[in-house]
N, C-alpha and C positions, 0 to 999 in steps of 0.2 A: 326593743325594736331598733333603736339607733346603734346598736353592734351588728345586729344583723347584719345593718345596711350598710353598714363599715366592712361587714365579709364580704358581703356579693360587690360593693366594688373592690374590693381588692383582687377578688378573685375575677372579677372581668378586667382589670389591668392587665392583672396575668395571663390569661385568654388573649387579650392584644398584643403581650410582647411574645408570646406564645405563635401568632399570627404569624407575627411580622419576622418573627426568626426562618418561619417555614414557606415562607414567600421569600427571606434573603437568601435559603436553601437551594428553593428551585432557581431563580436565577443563576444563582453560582455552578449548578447543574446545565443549567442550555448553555453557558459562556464555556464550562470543558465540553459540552458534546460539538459544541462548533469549533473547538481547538482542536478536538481530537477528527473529526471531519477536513479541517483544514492541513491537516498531516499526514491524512491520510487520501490523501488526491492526488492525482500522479500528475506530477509538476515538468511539462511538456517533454520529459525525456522516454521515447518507447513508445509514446503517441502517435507517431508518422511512421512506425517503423514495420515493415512487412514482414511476417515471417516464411514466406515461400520465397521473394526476393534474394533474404539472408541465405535461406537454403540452398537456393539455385548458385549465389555467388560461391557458396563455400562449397559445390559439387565440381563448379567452372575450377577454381580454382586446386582441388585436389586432381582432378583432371590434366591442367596444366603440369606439376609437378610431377604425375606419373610418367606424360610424355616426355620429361625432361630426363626421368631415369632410362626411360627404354630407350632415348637417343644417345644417353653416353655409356649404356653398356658395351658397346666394342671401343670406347675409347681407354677402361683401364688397361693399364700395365697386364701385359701376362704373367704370371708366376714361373719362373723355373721347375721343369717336372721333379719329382722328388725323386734323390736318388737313396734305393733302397739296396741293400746287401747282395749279394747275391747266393744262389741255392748252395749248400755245400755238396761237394761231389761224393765227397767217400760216406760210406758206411758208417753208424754211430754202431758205437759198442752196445753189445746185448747182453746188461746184468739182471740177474734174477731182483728184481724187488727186496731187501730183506724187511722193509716194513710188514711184509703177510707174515713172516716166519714171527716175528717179535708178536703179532696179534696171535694166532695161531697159539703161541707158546703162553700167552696171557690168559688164550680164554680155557686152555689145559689145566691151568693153574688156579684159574676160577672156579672149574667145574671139580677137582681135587679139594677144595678149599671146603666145597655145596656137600661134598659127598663125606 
């Protein structure tokens, strides 16, 4: 009997420290979910900020710059017209092709070759 009772408390010590590990656990557990809550909280930057306001400034704005182009298109430089060659007057000479004649004599000599 006196061993017994030497188990069962040992074995309820262990049960305690057993306990007390998984009570240190969950603590340690809520101390990161409130860290990880606390990081993820949006820290006053984007909080006051409209996004139809941003909109509208950035439409004013590209607005502005368009009329800025279509006011100084007639102020560039004009370019010089290009000057180009002019037509030739005479007549080019009219040589027969001899490329046809060179294919012509190839595919003779191909179909000489077949036969």
């Amino acid at each position: 009997p006196a061993l017994a009772s030497q188990t069962v408390c040992l074995i309820l010590r262990d049960i305690d420290k057993v306990d007390e590990l998984m009570t240190d656990i969950t603590e340690q557990q809520e101390v990161a979910q409130q860290i990880s809550d606390a990081i993820s909280r949006p820290m006053g930057f984007g909080d006051d900020v409209d996004e139809d306001e941003l909109l509208e400034e950035l439409e004013l704005l590209e607005q502005e710059e368009l009329a800025q182009e279509l006011l100084s298109v007639g102020d560039k430089e004009e370019e010089p017209p290009v000057k180009l060659p002019s037509v030739p007057s005479t007549h080019l000479p009219a040589e027969p092709a001899p490329k046809a004649d060179e294919d012509e004599e190839a595919l003779k000599q191909l179909a000489e070759w077949v036969s």
